[in-house]
C-alpha positions as CSV (number, residue, x, y, z in Angstrom):
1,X,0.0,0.0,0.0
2,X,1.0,3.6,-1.2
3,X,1.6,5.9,1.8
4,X,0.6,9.3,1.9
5,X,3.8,11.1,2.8
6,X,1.6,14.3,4.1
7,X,1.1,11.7,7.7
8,X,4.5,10.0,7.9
9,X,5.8,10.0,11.5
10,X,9.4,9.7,12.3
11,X,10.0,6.5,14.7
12,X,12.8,8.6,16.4
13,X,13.8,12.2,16.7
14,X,17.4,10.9,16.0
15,X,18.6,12.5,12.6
16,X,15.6,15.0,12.7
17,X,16.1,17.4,15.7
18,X,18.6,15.3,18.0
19,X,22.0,14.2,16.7
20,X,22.3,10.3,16.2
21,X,26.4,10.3,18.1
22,X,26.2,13.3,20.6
23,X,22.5,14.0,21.2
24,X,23.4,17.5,20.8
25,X,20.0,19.1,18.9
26,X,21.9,21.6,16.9
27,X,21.0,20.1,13.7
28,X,20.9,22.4,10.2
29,X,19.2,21.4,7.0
30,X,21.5,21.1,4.1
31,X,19.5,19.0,1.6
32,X,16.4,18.4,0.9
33,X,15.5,15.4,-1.7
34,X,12.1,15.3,-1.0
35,X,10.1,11.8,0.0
36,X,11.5,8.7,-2.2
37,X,11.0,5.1,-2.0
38,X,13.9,2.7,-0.3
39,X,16.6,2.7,-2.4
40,X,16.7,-1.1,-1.9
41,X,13.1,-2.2,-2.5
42,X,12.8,-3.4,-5.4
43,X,9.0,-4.3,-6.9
44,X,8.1,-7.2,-8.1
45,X,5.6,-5.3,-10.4
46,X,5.8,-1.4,-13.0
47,X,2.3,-1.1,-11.7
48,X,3.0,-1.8,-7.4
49,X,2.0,1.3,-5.2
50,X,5.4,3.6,-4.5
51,X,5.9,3.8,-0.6
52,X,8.0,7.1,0.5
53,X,9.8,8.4,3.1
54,X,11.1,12.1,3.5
55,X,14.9,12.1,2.8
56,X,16.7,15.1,4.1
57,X,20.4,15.5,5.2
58,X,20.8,17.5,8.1
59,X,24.4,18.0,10.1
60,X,25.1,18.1,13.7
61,X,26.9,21.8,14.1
62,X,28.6,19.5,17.3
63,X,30.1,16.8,16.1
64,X,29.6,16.9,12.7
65,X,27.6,14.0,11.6
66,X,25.8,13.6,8.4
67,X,22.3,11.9,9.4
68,X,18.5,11.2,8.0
69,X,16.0,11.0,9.4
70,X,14.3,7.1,10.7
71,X,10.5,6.5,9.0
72,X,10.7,2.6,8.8
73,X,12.2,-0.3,11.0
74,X,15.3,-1.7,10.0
75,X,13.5,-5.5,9.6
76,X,11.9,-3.7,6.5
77,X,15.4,-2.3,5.4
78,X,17.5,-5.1,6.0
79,X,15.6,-8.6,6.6
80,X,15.5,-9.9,2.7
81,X,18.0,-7.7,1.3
82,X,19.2,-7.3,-2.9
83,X,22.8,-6.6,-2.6
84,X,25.3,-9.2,-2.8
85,X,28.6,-7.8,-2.5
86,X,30.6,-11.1,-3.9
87,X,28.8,-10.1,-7.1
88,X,31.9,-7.1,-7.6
89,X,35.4,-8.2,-8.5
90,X,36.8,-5.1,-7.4
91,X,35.1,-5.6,-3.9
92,X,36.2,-9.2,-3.5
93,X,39.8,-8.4,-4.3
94,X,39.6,-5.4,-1.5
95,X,38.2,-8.1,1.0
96,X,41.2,-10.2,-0.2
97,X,43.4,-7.8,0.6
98,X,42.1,-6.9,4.0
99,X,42.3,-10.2,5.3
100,X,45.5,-11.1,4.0
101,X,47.1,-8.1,5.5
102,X,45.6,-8.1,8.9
103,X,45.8,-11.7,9.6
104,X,49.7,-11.1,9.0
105,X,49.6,-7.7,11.0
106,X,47.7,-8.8,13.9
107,X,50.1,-12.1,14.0
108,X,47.0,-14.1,14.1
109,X,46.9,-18.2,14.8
110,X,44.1,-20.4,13.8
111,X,42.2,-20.1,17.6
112,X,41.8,-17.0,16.5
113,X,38.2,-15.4,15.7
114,X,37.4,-13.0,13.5
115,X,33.9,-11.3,13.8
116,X,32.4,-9.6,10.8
117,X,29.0,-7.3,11.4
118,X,27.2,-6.7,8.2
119,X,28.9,-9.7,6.8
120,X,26.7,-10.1,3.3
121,X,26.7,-13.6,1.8
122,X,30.3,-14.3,3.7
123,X,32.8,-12.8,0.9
124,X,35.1,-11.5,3.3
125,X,34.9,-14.2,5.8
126,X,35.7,-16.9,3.4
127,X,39.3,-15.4,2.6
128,X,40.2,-15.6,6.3
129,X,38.4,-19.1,6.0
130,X,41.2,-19.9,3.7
131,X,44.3,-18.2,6.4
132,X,43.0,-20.9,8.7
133,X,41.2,-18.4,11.3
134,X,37.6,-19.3,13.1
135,X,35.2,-17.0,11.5
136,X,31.7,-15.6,12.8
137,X,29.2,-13.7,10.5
138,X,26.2,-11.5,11.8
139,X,23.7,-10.6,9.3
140,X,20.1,-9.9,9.5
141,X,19.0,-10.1,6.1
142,X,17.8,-13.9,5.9
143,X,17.9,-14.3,2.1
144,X,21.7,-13.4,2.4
145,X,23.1,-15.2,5.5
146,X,21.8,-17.9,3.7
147,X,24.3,-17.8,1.0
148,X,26.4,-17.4,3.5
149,X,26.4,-20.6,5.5
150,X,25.9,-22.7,2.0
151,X,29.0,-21.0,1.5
152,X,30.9,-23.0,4.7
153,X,30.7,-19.3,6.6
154,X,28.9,-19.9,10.0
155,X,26.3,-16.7,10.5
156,X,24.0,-15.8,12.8
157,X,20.7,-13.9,11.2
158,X,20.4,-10.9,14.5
159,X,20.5,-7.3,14.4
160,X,23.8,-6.5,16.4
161,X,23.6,-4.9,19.7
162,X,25.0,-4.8,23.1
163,X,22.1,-8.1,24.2
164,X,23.7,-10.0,20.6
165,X,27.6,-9.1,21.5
166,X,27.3,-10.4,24.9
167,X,25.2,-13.8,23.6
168,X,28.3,-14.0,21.4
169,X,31.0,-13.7,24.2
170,X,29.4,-16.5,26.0
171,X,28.8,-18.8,23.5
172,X,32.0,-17.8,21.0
173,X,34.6,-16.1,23.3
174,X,35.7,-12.2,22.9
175,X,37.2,-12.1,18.8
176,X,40.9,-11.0,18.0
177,X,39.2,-8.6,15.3
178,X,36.3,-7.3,14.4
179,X,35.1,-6.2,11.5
180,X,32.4,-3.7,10.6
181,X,32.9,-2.8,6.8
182,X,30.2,-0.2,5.5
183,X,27.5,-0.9,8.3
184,X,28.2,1.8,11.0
185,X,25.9,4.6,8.7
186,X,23.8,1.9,8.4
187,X,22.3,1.6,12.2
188,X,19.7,4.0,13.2
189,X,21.1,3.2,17.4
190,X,24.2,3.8,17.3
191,X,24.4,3.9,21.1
192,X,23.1,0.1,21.2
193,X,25.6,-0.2,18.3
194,X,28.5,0.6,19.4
195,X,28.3,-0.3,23.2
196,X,27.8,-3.8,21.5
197,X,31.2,-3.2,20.0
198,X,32.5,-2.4,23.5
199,X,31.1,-5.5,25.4
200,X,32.6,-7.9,22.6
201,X,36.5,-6.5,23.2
202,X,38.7,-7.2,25.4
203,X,42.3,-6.3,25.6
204,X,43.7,-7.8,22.5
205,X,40.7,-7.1,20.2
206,X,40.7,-4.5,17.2
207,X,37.6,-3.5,15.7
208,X,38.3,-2.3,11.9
209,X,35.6,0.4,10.6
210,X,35.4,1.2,6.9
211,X,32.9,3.6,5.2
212,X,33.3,6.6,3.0
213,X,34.2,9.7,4.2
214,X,31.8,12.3,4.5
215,X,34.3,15.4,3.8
216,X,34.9,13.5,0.3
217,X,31.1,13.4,0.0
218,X,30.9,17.2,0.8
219,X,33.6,17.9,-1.3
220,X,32.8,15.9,-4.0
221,X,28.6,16.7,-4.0
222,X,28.3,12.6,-4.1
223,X,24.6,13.4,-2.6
224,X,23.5,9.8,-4.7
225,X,25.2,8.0,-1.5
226,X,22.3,9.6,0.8
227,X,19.3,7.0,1.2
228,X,17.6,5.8,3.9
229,X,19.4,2.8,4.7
230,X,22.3,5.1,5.3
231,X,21.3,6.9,8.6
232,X,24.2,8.2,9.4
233,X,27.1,9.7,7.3
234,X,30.5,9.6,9.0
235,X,34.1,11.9,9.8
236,X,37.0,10.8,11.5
237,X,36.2,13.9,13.8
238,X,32.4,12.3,14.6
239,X,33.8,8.8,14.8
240,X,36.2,9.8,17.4
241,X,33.5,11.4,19.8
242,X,31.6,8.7,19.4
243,X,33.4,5.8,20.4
244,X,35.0,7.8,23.2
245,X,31.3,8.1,24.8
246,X,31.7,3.9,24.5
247,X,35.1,3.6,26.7
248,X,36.5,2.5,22.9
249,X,39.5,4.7,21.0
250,X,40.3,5.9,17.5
251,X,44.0,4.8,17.2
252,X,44.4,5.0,13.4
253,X,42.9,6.2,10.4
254,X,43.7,5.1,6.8
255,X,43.2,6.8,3.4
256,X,41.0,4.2,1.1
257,X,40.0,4.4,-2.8
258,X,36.4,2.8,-1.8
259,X,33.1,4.4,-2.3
260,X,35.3,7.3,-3.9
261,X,37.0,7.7,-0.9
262,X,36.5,6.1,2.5
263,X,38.0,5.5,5.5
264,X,39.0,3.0,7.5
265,X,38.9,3.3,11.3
266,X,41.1,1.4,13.6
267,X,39.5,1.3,17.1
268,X,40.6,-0.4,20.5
269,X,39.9,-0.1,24.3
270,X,40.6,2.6,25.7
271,X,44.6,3.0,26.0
272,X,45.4,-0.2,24.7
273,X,47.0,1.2,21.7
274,X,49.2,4.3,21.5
275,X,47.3,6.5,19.2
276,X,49.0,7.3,15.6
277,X,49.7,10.9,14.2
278,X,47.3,9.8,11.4
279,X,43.7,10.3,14.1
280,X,44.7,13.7,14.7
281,X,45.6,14.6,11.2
282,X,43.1,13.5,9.8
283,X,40.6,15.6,11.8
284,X,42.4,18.6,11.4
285,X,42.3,18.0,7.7
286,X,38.6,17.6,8.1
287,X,38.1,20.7,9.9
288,X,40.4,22.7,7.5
289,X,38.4,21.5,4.7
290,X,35.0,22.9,6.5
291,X,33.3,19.9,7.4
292,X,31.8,22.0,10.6
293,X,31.4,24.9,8.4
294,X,28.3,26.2,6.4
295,X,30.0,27.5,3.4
296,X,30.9,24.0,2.3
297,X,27.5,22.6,3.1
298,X,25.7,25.6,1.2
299,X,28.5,25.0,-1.8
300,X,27.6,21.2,-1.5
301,X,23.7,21.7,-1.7
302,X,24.0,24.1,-4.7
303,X,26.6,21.3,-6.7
304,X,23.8,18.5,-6.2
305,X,20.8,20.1,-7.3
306,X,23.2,20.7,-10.6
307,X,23.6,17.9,-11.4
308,X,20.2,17.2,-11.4
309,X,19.4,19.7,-13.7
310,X,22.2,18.2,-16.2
311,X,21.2,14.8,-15.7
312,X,17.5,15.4,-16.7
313,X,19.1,17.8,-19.6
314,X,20.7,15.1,-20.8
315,X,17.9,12.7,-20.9
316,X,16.0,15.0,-22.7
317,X,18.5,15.7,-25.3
318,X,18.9,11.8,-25.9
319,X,14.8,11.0,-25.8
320,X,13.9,14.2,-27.9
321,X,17.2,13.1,-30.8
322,X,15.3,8.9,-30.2
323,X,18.5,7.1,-29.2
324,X,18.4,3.9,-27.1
325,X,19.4,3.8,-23.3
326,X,19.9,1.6,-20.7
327,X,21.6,1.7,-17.1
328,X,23.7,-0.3,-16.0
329,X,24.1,-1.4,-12.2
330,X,20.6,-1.5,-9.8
331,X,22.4,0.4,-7.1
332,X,21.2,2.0,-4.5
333,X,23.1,5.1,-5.3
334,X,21.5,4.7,-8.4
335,X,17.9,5.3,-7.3
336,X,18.3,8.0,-5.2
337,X,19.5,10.2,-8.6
338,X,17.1,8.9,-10.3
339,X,14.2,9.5,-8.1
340,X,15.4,13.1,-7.6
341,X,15.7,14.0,-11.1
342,X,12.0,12.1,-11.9
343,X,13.8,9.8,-14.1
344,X,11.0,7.0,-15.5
345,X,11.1,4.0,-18.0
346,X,10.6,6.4,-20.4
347,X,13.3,8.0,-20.2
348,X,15.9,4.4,-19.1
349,X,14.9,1.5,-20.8
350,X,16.0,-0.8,-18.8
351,X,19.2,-1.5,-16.3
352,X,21.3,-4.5,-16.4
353,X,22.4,-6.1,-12.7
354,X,23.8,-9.4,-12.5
355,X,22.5,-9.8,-8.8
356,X,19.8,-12.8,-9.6
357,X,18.3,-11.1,-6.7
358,X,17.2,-8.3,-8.7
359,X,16.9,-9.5,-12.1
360,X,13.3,-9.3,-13.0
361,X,12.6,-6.7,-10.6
362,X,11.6,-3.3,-11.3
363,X,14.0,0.0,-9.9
364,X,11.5,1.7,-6.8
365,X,9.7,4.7,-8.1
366,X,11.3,5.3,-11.6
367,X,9.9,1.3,-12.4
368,X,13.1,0.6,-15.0
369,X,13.1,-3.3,-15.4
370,X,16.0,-4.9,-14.0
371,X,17.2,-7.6,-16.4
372,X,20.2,-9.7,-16.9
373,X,23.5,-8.0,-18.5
374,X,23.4,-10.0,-21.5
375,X,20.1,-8.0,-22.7
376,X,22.6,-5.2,-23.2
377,X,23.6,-7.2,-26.8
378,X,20.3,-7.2,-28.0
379,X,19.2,-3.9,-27.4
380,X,22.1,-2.8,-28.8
381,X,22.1,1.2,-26.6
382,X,23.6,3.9,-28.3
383,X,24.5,5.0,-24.6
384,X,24.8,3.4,-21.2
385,X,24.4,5.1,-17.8
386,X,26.6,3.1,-15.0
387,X,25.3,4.5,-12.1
388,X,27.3,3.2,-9.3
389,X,29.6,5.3,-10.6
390,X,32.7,4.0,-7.9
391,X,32.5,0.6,-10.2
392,X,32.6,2.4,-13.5
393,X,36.4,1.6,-14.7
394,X,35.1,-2.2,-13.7
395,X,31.6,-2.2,-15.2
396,X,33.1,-0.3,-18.7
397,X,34.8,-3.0,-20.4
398,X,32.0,-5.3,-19.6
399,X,29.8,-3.0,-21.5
400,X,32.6,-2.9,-24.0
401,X,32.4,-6.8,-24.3
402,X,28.3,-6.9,-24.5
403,X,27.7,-4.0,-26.7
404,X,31.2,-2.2,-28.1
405,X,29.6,0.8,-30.0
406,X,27.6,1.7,-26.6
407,X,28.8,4.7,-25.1
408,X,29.4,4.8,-21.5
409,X,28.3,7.5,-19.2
410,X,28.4,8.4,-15.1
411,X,26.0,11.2,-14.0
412,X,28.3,12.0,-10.4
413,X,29.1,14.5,-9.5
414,X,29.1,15.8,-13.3
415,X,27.8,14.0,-16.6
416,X,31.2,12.2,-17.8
417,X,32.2,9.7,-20.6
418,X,33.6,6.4,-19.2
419,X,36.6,5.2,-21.0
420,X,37.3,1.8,-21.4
């Protein structure tokens, strides 16, 4: 059933007049994108009711937080959820990487276990699977932890919290590491959150943190990353206060190439690791750059609702001139442009995903048919929109492969020509 936006209650005033990490109720509005659908629900029909939710960043003047506002549970968000992240090479390699290196750094032995929150259908898990290391995934969405234990990954379909982290002490011991890749912006409590992260340390466990910087978001007007899965949108500078509330500590920060620029957040107990120049230089850096400042939120705000305007320019030019379009990639991201520049089937006529868990789907709100990415040879585009744009130099020569005279486009932050 449609709702009617005009009596839509907020479950919480976290995000809307209280700030999600320091309760502080200095909030300002920066951007407004109106009421759109989830980003990840998916219909199963072009002619299902649209459900919507307001969606408007606001920043804590305090502490700096990015945060929406909460309008639906997180069972609704997160229990049978689209996104697979095994599905990206690029991604895979990263979690490769990752476990590789910190299994070395952390001088790890096979007693050792590793915790992942938000663990997906167990990509990450499996490489450290293969270093030898006892492995523990927590993941709510059902249709996905699923995958993950026919993949050999043992996980545990809960929301994580401080009642889950101390069931998993009991019955698991504390871990040597935890990891929490991409799901602290995802929790609407982060209180419950991250005292859960402080009752499943002890002395010798590090908790990893990665998701994209907010400054680069600013910076960069990457406003497509705002949906309302993401609750909360995160600096070194926020991070910091935040886990000092929780008796945790920042100890190091490190520059990633993710998400078009992340973070990843080293955190510890309190004074169990001597804290590295890189925490307190890369909150300055924030600070310099503006992130507490309202020229750089006014500069972002004007930047995004440009590239609106040039997005749906650019749709009109290719509709009125009859070429052939398609999308390709049934991201999140994706949805939250197109639903603020009104972009419809008949503009996009179709995307290409190759989840199986959303082929055959339709995109919320915009209802583009999600189909498999060999459809791209038959339609034969004259141009393709990638829109999670931070996989582009991956998704480009596969578009190359399927349809070579197809030109390749990104829309963010400015309409660009993808090279292959």
């Amino acid at each position: 059933m449609a709702v009617d936006t005009s009596t839509v209650t907020a479950l919480s005033t976290r995000g809307i007049t209280s700030c999600r990490a320091c309760h502080s109720r200095k909030l300002v509005s920066v951007l407004d994108l109106a009421s759109q659908p989830l980003a990840n629900e998916l219909v199963s029909s072009p002619s299902a009711p649209d459900c919507r939710f307001p969606l408007h960043l606001r920043i804590c003047e305090v502490c700096g937080l990015g945060q929406v506002g909460e309008y639906v549970l997180p069972e609704r968000i997160f229990r049978d959820y689209p996104y697979l992240s095994s599905v990206s090479t690029s991604w895979v390699a990263h979690a490769r990487e990752y476990a590789q290196r910190l299994y070395r750094e952390l001088d790890m032995k096979p007693s050792d276990l590793v915790v992942e929150i938000a663990s997906n259908d167990g990509y990450l898990l499996r490489e450290f699977v293969e270093l030898g290391a006892r492995v523990l995934g927590i993941e709510p969405a059902d249709n996905v932890a699923a995958l993950a234990r026919i993949a050999g990954v043992e996980t545990l379909s809960v929301f994580f919290g401080v009642d889950e982290a101390q069931s998993i002490v009991d019955h698991y011991g504390f871990p040597r590491l935890i990891a929490a890749n991409n799901v602290l912006a995802h929790v609407p409590d982060l209180d419950d959150f991250v005292g859960g992260l402080a009752a499943l340390c002890d002395d010798d466990t590090v908790i990893t943190v990665e998701n994209p910087s907010f400054v680069t978001l600013l910076r960069g007007a990457l406003f497509d990353t705002i949906y309302h899965e993401h609750f909360s949108y995160l600096s070194a500078h926020a991070v910091r206060s935040l886990m000092g509330r929780h008796g945790l500590e920042l100890v190091r920060v490190e520059t990633l190439p993710t998400h078009g620029g992340s973070y990843r957040y080293w955190i510890t107990r309190e004074g169990r690791w001597p804290c590295e120049a890189s925490v307190d230089a890369t909150v300055e850096e924030e600070l310099r750059e503006g992130l507490l400042t309202q020229p750089l939120w006014s500069e972002f705000a004007q930047r995004c609702q440009s590239t609106i305007l040039e997005l749906q320019r650019w749709l009109s030019a290719r509709v009125s001139e009859g070429v052939r379009v398609a999308a390709y990639g049934a991201a999140a991201k994706g949805n939250t442009l197109l639903n603020a520049a009104g972009v419809t089937n008949l503009d996009v006529t179709f995307v290409v995903d190759g989840s199986s868990e959303k082929q055959g789907k339709f995109l919320p709100g915009s209802r583009i048919p999600v189909v498999a990415p060999e459809r791209l040879t038959a339609f034969d585009p004259t141009d393709v929109l990638i829109l999670p744009w931070n996989l582009a130099r991956e998704i480009a020569p596969l578009v190359a492969d399927l349809t070579p005279a197809a030109q390749c486009w990104t829309a963010v932050p400015t309409m660009a020509q993808v090279s292959t």
